[in-house]
N, C-alpha and C positions, 0 to 999 in steps of 0.2 A: 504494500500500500504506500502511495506517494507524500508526503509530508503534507502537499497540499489540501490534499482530502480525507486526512487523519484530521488538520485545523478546521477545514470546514465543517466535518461533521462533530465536534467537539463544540465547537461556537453554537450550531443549530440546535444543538442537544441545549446547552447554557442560557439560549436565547429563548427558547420554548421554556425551561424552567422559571422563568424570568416573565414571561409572560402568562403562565400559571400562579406565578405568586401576584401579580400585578391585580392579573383576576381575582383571585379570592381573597385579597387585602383589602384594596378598593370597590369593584363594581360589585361584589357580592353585596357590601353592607349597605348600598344604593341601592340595590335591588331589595334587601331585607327592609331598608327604609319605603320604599314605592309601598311594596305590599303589605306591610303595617298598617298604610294610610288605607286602605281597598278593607282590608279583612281584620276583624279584629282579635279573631281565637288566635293568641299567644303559639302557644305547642305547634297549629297547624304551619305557622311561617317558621318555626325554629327548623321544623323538619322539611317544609321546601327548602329552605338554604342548604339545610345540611346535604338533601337531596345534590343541589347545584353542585358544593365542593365534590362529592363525590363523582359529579358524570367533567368536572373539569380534571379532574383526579386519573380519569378512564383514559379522557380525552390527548393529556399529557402525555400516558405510558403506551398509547397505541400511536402519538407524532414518535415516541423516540424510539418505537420498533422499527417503526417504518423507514427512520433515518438511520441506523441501523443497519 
């Protein structure tokens, strides 16, 4: 394997992790905030969020198979 495409595929791996953390630091707790305003059963938004990290969760280790 080439040097160049050991660093490319390291950065992409680092930049997809980077943009999973960005997701579920930030846009998660906006979206937790949207739908507080909408619904107001407590538990049922704890667990759509929780829901979300997990399918960004999925989402992340099926970019870094694939780049891989």
């Amino acid at each position: 394997m080439s040097t160049e495409t050991t660093i490319t595929t390291i950065l992409s791996i680092v930049f997809s992790i980077v943009a999973a953390y960005i997701v579920i630091a930030f846009i998660l707790p906006m979206v937790r905030a949207l739908v507080k305003e909408i619904f107001e059963n407590s538990p049922a938004i704890n667990g759509f969020v929780s829901l979300l990290v997990v399918v960004v969760y999925i989402l992340l280790f099926k970019n870094i198979i694939e780049i891989l």
